[in-house]
C-alpha positions in Angstrom: 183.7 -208.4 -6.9 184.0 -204.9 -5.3 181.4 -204.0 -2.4 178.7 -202.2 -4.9 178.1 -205.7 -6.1 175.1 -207.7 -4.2 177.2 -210.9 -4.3 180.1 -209.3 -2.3 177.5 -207.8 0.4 176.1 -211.3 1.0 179.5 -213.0 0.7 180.3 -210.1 3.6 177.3 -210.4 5.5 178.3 -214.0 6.2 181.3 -213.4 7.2 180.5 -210.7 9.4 178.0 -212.9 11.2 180.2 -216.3 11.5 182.6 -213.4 12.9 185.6 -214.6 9.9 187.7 -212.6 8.1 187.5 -213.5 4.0 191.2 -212.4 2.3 190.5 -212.4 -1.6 193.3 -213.4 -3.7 191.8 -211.9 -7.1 189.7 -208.1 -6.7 187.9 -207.8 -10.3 185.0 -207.0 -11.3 184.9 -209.3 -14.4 182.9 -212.7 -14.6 184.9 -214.2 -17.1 187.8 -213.8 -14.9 186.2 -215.3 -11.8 185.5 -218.1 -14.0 188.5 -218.6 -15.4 190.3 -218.3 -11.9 188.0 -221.1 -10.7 188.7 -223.0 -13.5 192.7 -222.7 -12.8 191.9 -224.1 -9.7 193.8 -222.1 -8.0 190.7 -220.4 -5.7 186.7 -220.7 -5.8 183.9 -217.6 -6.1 180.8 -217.0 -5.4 178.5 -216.1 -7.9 174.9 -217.3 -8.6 174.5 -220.5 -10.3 172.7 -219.4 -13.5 176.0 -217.5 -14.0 177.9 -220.4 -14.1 175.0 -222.7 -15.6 176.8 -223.6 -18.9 180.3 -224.4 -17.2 178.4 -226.9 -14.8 176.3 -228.5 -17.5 180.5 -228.9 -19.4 181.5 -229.8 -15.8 184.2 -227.5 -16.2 182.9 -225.7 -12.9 180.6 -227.1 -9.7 178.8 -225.9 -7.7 178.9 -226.6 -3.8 175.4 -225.8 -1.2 175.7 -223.0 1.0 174.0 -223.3 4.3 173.1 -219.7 4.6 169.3 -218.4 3.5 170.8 -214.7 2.4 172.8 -216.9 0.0 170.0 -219.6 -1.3 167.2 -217.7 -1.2 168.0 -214.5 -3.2 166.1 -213.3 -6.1 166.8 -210.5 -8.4 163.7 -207.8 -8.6 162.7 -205.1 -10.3 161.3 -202.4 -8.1 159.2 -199.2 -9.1 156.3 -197.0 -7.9 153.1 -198.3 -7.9 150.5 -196.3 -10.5 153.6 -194.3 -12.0 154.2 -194.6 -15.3 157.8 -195.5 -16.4 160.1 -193.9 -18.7 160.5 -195.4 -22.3 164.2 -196.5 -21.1 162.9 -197.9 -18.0 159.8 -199.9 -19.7 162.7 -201.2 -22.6 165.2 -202.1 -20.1 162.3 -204.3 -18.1 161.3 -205.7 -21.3 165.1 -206.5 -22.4 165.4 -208.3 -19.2 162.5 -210.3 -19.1 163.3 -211.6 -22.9 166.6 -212.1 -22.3 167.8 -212.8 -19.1 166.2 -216.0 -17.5 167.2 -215.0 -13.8 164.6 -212.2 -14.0 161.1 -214.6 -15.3 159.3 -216.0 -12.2 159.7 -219.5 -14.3 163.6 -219.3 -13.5 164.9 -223.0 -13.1 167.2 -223.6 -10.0 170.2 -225.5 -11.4 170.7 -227.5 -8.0 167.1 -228.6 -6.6 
């Protein structure tokens, strides 16, 4: 995925500090591509496990450990102003996510433990 993405900054922050030089084979900024090109075998991704969660449980996809924190130990988060209140957009959009998008609940299972 393009730089905007968090995924890519952290794939690029690695690299940058094991001083490599990453050459993609596949710029998109689609998921079900990268899953499909992992699947192909012809290249791996990075991409957070709960992405991926139903391809492992198939097998169709594994996962492998990384030995970096900034790429185990990051959490998605909302962040806003303390003591202001949000918009109606803002208050549905945190609701929507909360309801429906597991990565986001404090409960979140990690797929590899």
């Amino acid at each position: 995925m393009d730089n905007p993405f968090g995924m890519r900054q952290m794939v690029n922050m690695v690299a940058h500090q094991e001083r490599i030089h990453l050459e993609a084979r596949l710029h998109t900024n689609s998921v079900s591509v990268l899953k499909n090109f992992v699947r192909s075998g012809i290249g791996v991704t990075f991409m957070p496990e709960l992405t991926v969660a139903d391809e492992i449980e198939r097998g169709e996809i594994f996962t492998l450990p990384m030995q970096y924190p900034v790429m185990n130990g990051t959490r998605a988060q909302i962040v806003s102003l303390k003591g202001q209140e949000l918009p109606v957009a803002s208050t549905t959009c945190i609701d929507h996510l909360h309801k429906g998008m597991r990565f986001f609940s404090a409960d979140a299972p990690r797929l590899l433990q």
